[in-house]
N, C-alpha and C positions, 0 to 999 in steps of 0.2 A: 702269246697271241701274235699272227703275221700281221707285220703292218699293210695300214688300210690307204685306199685314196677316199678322202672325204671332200664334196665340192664345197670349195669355197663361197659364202653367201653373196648374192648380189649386196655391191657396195661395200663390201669390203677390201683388204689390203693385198686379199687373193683373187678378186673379181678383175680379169682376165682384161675387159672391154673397158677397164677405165683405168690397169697400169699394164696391160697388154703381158707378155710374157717370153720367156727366153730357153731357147731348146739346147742342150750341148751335148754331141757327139763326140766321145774320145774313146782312144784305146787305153786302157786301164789297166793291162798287163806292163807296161813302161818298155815296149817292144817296138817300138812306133810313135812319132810326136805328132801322130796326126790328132787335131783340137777343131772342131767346127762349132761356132755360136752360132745361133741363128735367132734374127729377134723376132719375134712373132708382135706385130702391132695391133693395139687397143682395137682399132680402126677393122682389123679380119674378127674378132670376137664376135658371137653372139649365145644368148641362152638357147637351150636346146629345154622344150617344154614352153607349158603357156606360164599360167600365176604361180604354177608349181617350178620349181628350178630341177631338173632332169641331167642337165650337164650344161658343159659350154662346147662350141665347137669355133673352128677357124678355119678359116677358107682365103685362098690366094692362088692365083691361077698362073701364075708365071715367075715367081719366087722357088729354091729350094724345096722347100716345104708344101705341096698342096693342100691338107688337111692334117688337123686336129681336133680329138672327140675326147673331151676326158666327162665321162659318170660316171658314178659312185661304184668305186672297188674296179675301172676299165679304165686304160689310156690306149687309144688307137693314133698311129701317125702315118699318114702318105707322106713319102716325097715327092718334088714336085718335076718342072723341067729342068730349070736353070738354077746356076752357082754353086752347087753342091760341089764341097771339095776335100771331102773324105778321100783320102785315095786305100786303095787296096796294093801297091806297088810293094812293100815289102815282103820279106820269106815270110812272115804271120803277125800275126793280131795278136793269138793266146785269148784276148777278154774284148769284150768291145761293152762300154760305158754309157747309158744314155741318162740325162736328166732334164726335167721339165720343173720350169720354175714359173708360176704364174704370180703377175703382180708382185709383189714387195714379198715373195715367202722363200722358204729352200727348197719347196718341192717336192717331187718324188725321185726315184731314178731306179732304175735297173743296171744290172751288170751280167752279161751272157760269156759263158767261155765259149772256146771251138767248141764244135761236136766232135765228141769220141768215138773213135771204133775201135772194135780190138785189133791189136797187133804191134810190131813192134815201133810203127810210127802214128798212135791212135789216133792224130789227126791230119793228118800229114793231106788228105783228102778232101777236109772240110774249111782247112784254111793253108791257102798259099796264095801267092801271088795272084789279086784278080779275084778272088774268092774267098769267103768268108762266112761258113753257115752256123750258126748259134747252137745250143744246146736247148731243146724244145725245153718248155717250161720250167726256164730255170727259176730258183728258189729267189723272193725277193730279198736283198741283202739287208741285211741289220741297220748297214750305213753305207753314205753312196762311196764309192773307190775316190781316192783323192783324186781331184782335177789337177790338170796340168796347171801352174804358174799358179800355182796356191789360191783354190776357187774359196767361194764364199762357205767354204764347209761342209759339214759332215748330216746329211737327213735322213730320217728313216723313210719308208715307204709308206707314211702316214703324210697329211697333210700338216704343214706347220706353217701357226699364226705367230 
C-alpha cells in the first residue's frame, strides 16, 4: 500500500497551531549542499473546516513560504517573497528533497529527480544551472533521502505519531 498523509488531530503532537512546523528543501542527489529549513510558526496555522477537521493551512505574507495546505492524501506549498535561499547555481540538482514535519512528528517528504528526455544528455534541459524542472508525478518514496548533517531520520509518506 503507498503511503498516505493522514491529518494530524487537533491537539495533538502533530496539531500544526500549537507546535507549529518545519519545511526542508535539500538536494538529495549529494550534487549540491544546498539545505534550506524554514520554520513554519504555530502563530500562521489554522484548521481548514468548521467542527470537522478538513486540513490545516499556513499563511505568511512576507516570509519564504507563502502558503501551506496539507488534507488528507494532499500537501500544496507556495513560496513566498523573501529569504528563500535555495540556489540553482550549480551544473545540476539530479533530485531535489522536500519534507514537512508538523509539530513534534517526522512528517512526510517527497523526493523528485530531473525530468528526462531522450537523448544522449536526458536531462541536460530540465536541469542546469538556473533551472530545475521535476519529474511530473513522481512516485512517493518508501523513506525520505537522507538529510544533509544527519536529519532527525527516515519517514514514510504516511503520517508519524
Amino acid at each position: 500500500m503507498a503511503p498516505r498523509i493522514v491529518l494530524p488531530p487537533a491537539g495533538s503532537i502533530g496539531d500544526p497551531s500549537v507546535g507549529g512546523a518545519v519545511l526542508r528543501v535539500y538536494n538529495s542527489a549529494g550534487l549540491a549542499s544546498d539545505d534550506v529549513l524554514v520554520e513554519l510558526p504555530a502563530s500562521g496555522w489554522s484548521r481548514v473546516g468548521g467542527s470537522a477537521l478538513k486540513g490545516w493551512r499556513f499563511k505568511d505574507r512576507t516570509g519564504p513560504i507563502k502558503s501551506v495546505v496539507v488534507k488528507q492524501d494532499q500537501i500544496t506549498i507556495k513560496s513566498g517573497k523573501g529569504g528563500w535561499s535555495y540556489t540553482l547555481d550549480e551544473q545540476r540538482q539530479g533530485s531535489v528533497a522536500v519534507r514537512l514535519r508538523l509539530g513534534n512528528t517526522d512528517g512526510w517528504c517527497a523526493n523528485v529527480p530531473a525530468l528526462a528526455k531522450d537523448g544522449p544528455q536526458p536531462t541536460a534541459k530540465s536541469d542546469h544551472p538556473g533551472l530545475f524542472k521535476g519529474e511530473h508525478k513522481a512516485p512517493t518514496p518508501e523513506t525520505c533521502p537522507a538529510e544533509p548533517g544527519g536529519g532527525r531520520g527516515s519517514a514514510s509518506g504516511a503520517f508519524l505519531d
